[in-house]
PDB file of N, CA, C and O in Angstrom:
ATOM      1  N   UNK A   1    -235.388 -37.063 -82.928  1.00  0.00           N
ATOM      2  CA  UNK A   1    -234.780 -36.017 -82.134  1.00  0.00           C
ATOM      3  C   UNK A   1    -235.361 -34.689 -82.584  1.00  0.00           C
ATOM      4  O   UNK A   1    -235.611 -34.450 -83.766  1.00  0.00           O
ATOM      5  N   UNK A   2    -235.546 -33.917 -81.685  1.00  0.00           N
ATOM      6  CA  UNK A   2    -235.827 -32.470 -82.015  1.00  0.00           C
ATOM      7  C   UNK A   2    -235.174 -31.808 -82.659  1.00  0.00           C
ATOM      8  O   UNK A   2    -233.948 -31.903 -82.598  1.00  0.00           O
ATOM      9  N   UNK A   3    -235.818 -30.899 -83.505  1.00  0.00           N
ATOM     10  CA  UNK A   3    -234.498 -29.977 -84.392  1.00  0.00           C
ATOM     11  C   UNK A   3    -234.168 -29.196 -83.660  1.00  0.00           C
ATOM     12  O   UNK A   3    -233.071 -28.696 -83.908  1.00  0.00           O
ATOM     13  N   UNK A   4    -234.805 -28.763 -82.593  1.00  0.00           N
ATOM     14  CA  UNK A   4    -234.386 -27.574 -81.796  1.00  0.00           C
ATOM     15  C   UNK A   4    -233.248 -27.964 -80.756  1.00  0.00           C
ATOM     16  O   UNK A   4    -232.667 -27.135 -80.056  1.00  0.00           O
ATOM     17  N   UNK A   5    -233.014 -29.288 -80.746  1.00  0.00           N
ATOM     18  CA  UNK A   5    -231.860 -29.593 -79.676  1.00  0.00           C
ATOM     19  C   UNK A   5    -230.660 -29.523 -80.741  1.00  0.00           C
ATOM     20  O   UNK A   5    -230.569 -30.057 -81.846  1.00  0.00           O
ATOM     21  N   UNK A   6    -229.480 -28.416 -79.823  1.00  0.00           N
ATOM     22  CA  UNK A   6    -228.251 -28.267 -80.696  1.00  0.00           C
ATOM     23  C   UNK A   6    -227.135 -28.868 -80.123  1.00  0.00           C
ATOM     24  O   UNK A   6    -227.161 -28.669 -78.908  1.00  0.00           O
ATOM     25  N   UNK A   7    -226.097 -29.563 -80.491  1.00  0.00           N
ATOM     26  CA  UNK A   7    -224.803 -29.848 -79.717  1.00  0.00           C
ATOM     27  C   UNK A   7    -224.552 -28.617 -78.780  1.00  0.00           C
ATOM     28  O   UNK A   7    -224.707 -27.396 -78.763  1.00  0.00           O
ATOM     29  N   UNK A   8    -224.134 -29.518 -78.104  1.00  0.00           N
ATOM     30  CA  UNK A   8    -223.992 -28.957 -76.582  1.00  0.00           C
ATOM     31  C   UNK A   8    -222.014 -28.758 -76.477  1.00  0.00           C
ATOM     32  O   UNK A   8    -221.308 -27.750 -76.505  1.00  0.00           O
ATOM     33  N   UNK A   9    -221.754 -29.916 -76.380  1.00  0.00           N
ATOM     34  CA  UNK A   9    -220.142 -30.254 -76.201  1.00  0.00           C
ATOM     35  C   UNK A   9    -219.028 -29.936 -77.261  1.00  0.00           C
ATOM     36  O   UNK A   9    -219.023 -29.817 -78.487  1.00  0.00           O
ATOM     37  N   UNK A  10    -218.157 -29.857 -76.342  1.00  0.00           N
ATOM     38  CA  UNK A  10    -216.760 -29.131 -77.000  1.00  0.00           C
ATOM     39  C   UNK A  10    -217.192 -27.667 -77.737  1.00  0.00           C
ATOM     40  O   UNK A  10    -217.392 -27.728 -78.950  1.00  0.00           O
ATOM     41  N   UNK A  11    -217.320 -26.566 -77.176  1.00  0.00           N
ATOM     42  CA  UNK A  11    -217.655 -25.282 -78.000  1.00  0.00           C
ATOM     43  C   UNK A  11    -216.800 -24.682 -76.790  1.00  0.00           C
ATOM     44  O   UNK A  11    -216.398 -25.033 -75.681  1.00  0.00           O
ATOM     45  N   UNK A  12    -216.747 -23.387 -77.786  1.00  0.00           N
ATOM     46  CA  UNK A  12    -216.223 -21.979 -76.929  1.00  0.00           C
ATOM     47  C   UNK A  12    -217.148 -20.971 -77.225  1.00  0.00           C
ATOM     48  O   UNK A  12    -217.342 -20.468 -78.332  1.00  0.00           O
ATOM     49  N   UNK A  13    -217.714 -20.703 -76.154  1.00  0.00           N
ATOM     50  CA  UNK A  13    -217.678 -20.763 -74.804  1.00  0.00           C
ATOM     51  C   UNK A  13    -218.270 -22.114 -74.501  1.00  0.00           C
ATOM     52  O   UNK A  13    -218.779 -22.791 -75.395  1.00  0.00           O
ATOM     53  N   UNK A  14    -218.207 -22.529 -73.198  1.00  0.00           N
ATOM     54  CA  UNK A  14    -218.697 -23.653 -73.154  1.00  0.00           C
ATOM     55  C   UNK A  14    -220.214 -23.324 -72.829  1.00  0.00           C
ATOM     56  O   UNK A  14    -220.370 -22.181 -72.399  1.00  0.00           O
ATOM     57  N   UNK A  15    -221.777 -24.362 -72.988  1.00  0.00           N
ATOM     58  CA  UNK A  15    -222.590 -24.048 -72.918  1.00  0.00           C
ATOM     59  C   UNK A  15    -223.330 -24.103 -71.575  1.00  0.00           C
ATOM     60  O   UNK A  15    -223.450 -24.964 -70.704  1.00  0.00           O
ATOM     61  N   UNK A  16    -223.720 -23.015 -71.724  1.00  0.00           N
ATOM     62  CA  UNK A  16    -224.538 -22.214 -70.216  1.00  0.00           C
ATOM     63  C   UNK A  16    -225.545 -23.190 -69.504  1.00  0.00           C
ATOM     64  O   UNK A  16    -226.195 -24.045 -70.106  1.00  0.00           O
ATOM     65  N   UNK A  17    -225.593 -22.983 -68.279  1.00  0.00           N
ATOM     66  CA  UNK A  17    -226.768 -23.622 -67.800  1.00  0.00           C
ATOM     67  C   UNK A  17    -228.333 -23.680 -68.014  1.00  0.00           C
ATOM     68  O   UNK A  17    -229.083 -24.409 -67.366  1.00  0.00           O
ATOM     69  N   UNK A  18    -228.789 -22.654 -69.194  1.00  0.00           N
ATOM     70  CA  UNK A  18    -229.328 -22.015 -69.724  1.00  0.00           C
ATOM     71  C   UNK A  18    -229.703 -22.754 -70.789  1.00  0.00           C
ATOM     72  O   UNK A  18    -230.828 -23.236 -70.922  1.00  0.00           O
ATOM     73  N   UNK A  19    -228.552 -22.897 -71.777  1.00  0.00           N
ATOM     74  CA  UNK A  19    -228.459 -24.029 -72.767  1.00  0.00           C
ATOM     75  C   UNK A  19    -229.349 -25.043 -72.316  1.00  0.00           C
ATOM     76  O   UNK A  19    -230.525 -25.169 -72.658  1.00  0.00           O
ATOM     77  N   UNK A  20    -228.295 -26.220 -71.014  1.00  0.00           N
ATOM     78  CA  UNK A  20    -228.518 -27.110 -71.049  1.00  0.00           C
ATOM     79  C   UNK A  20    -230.382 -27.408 -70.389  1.00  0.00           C
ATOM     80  O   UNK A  20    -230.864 -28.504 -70.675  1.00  0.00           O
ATOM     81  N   UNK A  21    -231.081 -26.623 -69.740  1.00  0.00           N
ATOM     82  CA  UNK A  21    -232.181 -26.572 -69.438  1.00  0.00           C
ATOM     83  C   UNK A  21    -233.250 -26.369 -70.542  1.00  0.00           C
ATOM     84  O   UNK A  21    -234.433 -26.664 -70.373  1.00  0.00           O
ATOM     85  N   UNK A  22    -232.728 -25.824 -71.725  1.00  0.00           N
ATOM     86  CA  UNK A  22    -233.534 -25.386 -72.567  1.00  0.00           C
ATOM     87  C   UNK A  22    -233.650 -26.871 -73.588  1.00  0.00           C
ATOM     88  O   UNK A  22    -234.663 -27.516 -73.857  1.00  0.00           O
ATOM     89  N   UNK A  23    -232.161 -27.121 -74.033  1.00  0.00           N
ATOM     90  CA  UNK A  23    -232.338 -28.447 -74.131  1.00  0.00           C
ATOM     91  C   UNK A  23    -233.077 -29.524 -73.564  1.00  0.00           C
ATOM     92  O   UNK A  23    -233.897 -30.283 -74.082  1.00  0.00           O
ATOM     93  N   UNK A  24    -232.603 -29.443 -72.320  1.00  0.00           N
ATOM     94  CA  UNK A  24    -233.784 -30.344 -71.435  1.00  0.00           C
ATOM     95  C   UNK A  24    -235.190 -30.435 -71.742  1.00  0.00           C
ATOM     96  O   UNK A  24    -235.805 -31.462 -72.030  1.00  0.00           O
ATOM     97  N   UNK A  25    -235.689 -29.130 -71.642  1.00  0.00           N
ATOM     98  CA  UNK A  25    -237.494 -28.430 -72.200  1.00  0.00           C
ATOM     99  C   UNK A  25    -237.639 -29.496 -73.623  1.00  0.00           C
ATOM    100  O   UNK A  25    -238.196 -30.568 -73.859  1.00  0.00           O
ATOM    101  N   UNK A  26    -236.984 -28.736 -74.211  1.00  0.00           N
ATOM    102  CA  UNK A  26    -237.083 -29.508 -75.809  1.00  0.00           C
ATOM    103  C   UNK A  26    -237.657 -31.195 -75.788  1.00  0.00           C
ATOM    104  O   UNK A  26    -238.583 -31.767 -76.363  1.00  0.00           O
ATOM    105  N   UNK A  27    -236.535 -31.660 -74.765  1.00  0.00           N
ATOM    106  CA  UNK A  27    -236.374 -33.156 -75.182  1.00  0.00           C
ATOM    107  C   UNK A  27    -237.678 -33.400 -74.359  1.00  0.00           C
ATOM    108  O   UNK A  27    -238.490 -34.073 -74.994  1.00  0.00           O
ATOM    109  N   UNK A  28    -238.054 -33.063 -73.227  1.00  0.00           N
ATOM    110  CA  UNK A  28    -239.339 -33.419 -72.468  1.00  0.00           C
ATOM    111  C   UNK A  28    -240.681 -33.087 -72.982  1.00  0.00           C
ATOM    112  O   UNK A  28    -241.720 -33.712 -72.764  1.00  0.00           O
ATOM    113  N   UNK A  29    -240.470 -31.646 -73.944  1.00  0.00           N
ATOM    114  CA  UNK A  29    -241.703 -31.849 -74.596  1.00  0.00           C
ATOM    115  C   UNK A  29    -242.125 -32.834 -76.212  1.00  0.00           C
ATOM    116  O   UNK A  29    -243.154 -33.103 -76.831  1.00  0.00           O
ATOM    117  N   UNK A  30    -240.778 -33.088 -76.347  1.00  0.00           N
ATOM    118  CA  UNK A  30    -240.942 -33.655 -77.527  1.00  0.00           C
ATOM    119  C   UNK A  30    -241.539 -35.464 -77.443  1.00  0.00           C
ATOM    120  O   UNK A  30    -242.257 -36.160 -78.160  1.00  0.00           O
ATOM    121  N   UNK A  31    -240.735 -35.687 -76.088  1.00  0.00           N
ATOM    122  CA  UNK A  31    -241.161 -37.438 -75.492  1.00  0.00           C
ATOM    123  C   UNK A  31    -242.465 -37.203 -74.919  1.00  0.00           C
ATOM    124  O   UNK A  31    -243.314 -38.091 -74.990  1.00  0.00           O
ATOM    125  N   UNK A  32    -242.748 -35.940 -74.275  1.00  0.00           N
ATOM    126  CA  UNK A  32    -244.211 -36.053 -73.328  1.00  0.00           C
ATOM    127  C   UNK A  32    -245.482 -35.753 -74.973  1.00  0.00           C
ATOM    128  O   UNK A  32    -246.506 -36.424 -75.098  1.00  0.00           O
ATOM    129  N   UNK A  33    -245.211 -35.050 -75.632  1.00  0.00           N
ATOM    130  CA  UNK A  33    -245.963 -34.646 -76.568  1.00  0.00           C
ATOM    131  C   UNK A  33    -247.012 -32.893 -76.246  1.00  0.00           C
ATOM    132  O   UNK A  33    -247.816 -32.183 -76.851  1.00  0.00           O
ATOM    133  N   UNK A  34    -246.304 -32.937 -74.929  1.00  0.00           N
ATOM    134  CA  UNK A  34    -246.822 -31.630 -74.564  1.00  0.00           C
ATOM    135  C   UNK A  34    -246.385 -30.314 -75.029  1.00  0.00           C
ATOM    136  O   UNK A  34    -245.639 -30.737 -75.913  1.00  0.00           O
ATOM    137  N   UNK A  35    -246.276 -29.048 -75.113  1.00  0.00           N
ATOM    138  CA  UNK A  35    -246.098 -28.278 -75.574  1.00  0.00           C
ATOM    139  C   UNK A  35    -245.766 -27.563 -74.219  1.00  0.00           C
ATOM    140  O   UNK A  35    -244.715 -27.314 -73.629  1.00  0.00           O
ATOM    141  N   UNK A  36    -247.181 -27.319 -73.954  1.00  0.00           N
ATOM    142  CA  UNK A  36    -247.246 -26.508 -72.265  1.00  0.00           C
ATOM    143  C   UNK A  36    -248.126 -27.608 -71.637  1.00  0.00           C
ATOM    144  O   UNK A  36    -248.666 -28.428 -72.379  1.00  0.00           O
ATOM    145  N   UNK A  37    -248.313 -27.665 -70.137  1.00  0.00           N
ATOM    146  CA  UNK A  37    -248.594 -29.635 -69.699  1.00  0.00           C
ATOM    147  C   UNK A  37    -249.708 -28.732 -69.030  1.00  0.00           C
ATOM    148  O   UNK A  37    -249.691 -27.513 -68.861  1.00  0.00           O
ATOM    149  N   UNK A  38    -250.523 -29.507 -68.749  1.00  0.00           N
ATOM    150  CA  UNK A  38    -252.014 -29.020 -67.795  1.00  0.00           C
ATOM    151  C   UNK A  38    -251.425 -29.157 -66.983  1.00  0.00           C
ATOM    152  O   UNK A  38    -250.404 -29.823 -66.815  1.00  0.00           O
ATOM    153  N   UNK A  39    -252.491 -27.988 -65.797  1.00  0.00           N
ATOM    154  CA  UNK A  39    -252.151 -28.066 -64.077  1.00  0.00           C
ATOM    155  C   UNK A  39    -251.632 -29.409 -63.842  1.00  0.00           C
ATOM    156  O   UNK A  39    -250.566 -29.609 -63.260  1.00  0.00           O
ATOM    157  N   UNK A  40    -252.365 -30.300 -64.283  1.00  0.00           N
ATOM    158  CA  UNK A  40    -252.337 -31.876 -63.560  1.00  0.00           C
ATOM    159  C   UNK A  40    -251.272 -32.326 -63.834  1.00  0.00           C
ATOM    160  O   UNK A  40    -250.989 -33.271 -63.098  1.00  0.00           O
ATOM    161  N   UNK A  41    -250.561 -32.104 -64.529  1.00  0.00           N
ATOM    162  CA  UNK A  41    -249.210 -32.799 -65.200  1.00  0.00           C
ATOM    163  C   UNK A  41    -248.108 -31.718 -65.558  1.00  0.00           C
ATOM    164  O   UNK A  41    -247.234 -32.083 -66.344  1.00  0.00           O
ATOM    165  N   UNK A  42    -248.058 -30.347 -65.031  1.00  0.00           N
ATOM    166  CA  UNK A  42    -247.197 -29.624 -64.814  1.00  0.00           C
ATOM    167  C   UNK A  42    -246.383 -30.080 -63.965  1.00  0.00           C
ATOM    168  O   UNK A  42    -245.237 -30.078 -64.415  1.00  0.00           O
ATOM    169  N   UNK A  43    -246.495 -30.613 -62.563  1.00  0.00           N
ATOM    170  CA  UNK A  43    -244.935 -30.943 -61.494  1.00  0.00           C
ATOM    171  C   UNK A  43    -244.698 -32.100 -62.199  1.00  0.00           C
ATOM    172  O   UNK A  43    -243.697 -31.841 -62.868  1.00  0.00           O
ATOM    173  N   UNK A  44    -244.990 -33.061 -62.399  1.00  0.00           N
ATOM    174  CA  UNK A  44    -244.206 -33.729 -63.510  1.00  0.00           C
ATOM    175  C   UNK A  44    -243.323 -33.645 -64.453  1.00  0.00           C
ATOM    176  O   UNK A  44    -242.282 -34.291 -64.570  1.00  0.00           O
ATOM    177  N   UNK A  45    -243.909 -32.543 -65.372  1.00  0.00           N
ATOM    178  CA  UNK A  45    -243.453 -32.196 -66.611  1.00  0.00           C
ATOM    179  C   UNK A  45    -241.864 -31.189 -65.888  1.00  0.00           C
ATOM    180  O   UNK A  45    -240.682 -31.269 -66.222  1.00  0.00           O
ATOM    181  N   UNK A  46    -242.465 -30.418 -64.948  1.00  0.00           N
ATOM    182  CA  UNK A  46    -241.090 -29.727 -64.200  1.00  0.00           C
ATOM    183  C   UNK A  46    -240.160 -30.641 -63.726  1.00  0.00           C
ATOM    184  O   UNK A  46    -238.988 -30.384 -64.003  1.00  0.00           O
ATOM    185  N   UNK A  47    -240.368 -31.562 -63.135  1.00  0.00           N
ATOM    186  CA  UNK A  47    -239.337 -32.782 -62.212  1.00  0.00           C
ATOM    187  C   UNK A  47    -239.065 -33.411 -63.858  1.00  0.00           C
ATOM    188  O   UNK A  47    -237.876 -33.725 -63.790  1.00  0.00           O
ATOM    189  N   UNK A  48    -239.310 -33.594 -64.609  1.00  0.00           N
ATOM    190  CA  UNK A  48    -238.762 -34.523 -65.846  1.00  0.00           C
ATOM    191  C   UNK A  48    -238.057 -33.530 -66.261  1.00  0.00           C
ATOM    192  O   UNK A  48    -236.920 -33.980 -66.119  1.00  0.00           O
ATOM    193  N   UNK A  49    -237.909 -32.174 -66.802  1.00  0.00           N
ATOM    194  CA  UNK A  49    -237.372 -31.146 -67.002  1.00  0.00           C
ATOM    195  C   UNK A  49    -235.959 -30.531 -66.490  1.00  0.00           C
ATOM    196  O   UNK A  49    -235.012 -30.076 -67.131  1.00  0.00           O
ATOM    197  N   UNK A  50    -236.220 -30.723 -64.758  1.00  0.00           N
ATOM    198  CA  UNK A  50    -235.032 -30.786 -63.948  1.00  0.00           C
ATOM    199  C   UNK A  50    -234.208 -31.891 -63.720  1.00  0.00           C
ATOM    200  O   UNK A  50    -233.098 -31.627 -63.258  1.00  0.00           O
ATOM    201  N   UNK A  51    -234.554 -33.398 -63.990  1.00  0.00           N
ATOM    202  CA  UNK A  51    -233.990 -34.320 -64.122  1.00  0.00           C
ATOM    203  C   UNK A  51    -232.991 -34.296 -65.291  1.00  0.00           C
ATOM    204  O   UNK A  51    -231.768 -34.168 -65.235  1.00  0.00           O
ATOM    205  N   UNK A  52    -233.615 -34.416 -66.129  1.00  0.00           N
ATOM    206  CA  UNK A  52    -232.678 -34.201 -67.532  1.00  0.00           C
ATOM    207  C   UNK A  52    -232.060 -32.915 -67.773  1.00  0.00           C
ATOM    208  O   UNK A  52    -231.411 -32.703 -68.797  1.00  0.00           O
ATOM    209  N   UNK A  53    -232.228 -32.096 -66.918  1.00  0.00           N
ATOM    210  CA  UNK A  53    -231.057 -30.910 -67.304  1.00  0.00           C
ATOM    211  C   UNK A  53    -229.906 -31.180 -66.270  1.00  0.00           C
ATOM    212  O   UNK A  53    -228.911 -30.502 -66.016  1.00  0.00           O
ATOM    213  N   UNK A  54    -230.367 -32.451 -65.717  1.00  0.00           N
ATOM    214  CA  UNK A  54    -228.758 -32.940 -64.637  1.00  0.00           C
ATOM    215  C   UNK A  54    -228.096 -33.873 -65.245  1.00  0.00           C
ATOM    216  O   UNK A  54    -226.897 -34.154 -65.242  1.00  0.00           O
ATOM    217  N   UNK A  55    -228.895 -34.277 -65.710  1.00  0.00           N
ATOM    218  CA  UNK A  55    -228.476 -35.842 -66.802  1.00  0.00           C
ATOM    219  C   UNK A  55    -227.595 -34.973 -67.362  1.00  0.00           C
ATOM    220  O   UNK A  55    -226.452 -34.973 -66.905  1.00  0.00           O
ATOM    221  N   UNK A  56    -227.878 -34.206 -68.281  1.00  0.00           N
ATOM    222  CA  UNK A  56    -227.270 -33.301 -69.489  1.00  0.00           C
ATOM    223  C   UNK A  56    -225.958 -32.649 -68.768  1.00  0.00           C
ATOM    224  O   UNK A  56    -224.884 -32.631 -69.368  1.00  0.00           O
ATOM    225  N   UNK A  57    -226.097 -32.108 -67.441  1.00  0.00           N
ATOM    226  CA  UNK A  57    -224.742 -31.444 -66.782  1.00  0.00           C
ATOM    227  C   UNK A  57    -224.156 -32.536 -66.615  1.00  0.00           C
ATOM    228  O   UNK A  57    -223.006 -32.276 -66.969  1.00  0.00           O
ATOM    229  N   UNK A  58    -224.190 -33.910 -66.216  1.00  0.00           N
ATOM    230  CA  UNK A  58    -223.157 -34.822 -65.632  1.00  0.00           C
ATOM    231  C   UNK A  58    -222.607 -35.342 -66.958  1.00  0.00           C
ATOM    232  O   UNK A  58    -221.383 -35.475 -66.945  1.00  0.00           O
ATOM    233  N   UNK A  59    -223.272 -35.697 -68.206  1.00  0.00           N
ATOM    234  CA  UNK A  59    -223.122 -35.936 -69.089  1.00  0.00           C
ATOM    235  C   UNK A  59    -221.814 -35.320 -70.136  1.00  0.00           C
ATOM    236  O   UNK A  59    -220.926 -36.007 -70.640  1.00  0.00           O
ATOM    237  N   UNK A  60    -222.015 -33.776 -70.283  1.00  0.00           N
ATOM    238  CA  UNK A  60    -221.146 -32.701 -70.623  1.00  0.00           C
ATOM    239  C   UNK A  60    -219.638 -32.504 -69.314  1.00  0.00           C
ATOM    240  O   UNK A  60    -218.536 -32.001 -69.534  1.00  0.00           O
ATOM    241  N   UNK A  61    -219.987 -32.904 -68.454  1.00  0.00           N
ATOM    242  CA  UNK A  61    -218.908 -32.884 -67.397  1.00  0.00           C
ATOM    243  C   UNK A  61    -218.185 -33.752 -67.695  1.00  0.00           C
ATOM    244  O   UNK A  61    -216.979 -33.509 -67.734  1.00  0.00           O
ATOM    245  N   UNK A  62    -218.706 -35.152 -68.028  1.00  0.00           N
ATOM    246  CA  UNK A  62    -217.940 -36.308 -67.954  1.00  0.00           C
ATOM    247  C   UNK A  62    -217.197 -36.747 -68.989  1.00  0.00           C
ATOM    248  O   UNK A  62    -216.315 -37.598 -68.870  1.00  0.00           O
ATOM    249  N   UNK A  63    -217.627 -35.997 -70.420  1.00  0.00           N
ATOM    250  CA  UNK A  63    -217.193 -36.133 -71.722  1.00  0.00           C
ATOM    251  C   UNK A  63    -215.426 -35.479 -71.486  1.00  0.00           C
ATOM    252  O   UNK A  63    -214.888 -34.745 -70.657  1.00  0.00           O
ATOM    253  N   UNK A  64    -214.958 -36.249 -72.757  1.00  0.00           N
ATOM    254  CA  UNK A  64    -213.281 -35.871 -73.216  1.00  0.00           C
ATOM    255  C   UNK A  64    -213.036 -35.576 -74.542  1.00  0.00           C
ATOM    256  O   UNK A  64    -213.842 -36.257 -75.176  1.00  0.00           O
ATOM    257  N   UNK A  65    -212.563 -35.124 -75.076  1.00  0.00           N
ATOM    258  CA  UNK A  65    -212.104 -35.242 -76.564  1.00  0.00           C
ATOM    259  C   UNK A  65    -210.636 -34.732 -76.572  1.00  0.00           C
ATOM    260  O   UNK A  65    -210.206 -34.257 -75.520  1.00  0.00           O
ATOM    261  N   UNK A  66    -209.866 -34.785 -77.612  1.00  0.00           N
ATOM    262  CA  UNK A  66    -208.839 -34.241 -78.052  1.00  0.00           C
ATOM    263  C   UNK A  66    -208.388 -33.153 -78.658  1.00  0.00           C
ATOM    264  O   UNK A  66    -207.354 -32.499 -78.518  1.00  0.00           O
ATOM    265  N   UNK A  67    -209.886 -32.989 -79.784  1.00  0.00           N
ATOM    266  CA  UNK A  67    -210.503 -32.020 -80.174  1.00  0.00           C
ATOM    267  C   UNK A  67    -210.330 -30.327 -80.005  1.00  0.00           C
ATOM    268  O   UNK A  67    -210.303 -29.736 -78.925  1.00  0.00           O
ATOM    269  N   UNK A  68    -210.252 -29.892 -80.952  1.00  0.00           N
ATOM    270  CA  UNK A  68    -209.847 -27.927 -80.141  1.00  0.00           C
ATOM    271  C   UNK A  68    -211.678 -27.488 -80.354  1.00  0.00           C
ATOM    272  O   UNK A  68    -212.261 -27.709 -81.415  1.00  0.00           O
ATOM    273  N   UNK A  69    -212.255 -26.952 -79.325  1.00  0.00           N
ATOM    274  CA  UNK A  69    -213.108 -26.498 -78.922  1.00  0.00           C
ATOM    275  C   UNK A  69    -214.021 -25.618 -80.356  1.00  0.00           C
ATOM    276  O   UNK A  69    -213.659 -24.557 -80.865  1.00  0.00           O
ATOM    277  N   UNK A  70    -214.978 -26.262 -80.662  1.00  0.00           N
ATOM    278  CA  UNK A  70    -215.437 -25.331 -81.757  1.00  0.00           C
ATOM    279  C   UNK A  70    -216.042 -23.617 -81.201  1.00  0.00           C
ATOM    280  O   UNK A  70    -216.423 -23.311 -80.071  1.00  0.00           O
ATOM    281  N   UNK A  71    -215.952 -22.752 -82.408  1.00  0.00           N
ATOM    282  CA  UNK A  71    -216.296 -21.713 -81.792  1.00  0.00           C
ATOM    283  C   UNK A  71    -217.904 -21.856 -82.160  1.00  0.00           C
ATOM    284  O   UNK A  71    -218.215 -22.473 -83.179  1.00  0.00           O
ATOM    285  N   UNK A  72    -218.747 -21.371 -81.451  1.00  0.00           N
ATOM    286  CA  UNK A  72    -220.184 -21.289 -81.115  1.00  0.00           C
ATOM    287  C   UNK A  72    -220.535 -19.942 -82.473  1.00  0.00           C
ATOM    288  O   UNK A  72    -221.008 -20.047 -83.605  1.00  0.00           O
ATOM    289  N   UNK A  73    -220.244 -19.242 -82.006  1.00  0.00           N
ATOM    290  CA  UNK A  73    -220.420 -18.149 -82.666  1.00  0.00           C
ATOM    291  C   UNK A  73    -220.697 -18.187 -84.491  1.00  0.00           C
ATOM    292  O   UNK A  73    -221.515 -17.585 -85.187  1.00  0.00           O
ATOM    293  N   UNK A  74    -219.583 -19.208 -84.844  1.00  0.00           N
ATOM    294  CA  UNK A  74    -219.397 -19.626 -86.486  1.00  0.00           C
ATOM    295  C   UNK A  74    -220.411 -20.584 -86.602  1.00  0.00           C
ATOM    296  O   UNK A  74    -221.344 -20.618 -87.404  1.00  0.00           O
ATOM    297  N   UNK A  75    -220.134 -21.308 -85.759  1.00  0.00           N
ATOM    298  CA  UNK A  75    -221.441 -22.980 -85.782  1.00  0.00           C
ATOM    299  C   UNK A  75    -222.326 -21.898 -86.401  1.00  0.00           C
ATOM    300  O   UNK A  75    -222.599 -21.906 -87.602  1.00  0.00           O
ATOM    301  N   UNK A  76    -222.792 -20.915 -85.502  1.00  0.00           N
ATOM    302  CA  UNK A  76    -224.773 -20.243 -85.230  1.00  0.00           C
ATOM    303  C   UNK A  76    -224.724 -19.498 -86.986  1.00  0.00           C
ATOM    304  O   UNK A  76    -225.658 -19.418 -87.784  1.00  0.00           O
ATOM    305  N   UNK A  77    -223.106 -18.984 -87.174  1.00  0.00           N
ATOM    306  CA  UNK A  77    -223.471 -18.213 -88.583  1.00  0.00           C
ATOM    307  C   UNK A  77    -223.463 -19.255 -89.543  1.00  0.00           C
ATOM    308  O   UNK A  77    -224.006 -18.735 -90.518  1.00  0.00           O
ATOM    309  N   UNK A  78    -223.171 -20.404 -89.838  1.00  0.00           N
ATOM    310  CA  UNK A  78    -223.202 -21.475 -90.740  1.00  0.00           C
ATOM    311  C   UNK A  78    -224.766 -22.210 -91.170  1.00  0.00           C
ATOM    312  O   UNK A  78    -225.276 -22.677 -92.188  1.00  0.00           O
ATOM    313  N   UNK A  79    -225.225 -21.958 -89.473  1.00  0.00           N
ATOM    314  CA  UNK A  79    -226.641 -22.406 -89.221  1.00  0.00           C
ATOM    315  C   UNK A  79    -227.586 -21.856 -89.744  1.00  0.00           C
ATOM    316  O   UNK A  79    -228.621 -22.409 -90.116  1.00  0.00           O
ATOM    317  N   UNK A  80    -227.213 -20.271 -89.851  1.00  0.00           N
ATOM    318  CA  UNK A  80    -228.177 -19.221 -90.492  1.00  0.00           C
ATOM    319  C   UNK A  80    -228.422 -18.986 -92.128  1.00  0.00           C
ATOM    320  O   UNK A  80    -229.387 -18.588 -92.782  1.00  0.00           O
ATOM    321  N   UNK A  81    -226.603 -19.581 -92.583  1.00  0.00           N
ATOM    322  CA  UNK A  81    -226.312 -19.406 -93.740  1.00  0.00           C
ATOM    323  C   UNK A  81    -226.939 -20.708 -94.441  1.00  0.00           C
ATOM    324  O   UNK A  81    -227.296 -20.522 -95.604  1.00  0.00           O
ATOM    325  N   UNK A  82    -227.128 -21.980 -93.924  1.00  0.00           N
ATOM    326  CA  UNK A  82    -227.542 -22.933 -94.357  1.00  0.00           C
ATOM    327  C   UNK A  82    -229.365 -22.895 -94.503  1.00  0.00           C
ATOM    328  O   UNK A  82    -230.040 -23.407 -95.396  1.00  0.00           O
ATOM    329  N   UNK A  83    -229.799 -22.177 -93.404  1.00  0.00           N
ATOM    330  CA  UNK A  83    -231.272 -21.747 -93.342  1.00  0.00           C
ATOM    331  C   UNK A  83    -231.741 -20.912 -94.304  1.00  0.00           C
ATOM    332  O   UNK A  83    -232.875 -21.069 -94.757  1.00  0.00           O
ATOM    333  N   UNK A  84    -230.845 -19.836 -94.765  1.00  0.00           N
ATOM    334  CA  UNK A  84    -231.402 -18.936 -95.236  1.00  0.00           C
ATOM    335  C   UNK A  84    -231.219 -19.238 -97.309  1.00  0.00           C
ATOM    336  O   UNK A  84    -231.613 -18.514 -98.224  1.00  0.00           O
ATOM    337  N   UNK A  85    -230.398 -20.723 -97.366  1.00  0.00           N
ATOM    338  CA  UNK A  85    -229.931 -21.177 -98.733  1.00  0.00           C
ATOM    339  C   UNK A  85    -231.388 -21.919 -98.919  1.00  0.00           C
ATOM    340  O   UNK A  85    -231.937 -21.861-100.019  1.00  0.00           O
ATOM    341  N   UNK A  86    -232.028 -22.646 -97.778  1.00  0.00           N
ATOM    342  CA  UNK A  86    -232.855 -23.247 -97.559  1.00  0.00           C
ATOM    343  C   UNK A  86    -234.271 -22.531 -97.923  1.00  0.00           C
ATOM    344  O   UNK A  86    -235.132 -22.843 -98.746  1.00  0.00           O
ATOM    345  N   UNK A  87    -234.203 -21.659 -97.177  1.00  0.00           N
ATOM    346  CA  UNK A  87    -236.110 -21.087 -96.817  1.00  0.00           C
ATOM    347  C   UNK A  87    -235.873 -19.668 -97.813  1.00  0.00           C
ATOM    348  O   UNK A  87    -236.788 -18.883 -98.064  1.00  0.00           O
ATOM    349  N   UNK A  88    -234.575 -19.531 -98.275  1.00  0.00           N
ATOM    350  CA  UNK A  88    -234.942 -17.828 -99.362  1.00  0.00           C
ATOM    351  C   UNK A  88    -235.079 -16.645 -98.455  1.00  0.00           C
ATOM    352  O   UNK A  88    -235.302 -15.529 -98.924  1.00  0.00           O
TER     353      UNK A  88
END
């Protein structure tokens, strides 16, 4: 899995459409091995891109938990604080 793909579900705010497309990018370049795709394999790489950022909306729609909504905001400062114990 990519490091760059982050949980998506149960947060406050909930995550943007924005999110979930960017996620999408991630996961398509990481399975295609592309970075940026040649002319020839750009509408591809776009239709695999837009596919899985629907996957990802029906997916997040369809989920439940019981769970109280994490806040986003703390996740990202924990993330930074753990990075920065990490890299100095």
């Amino acid at each position: 899995m990519c490091r760059n793909i982050k949980p998506l579900f149960n947060y406050d705010p909930p995550a943007t459409e924005a999110d979930m497309r960017d996620a999408a990018l991630q996961f398509v370049r990481k399975v295609s091995g592309f970075r940026s795709p040649s002319l020839a394999n750009e509408a591809a790489f776009d239709a695999a891109v837009e596919e899985v950022t629907r996957a990802v909306e029906t997916l997040l729609g369809s989920l439940q938990t019981s769970a109280p909504p994490r806040d986003r905001e703390l996740a990202a400062a924990r993330a930074k604080a753990r990075s920065k114990e990490r890299f100095g």
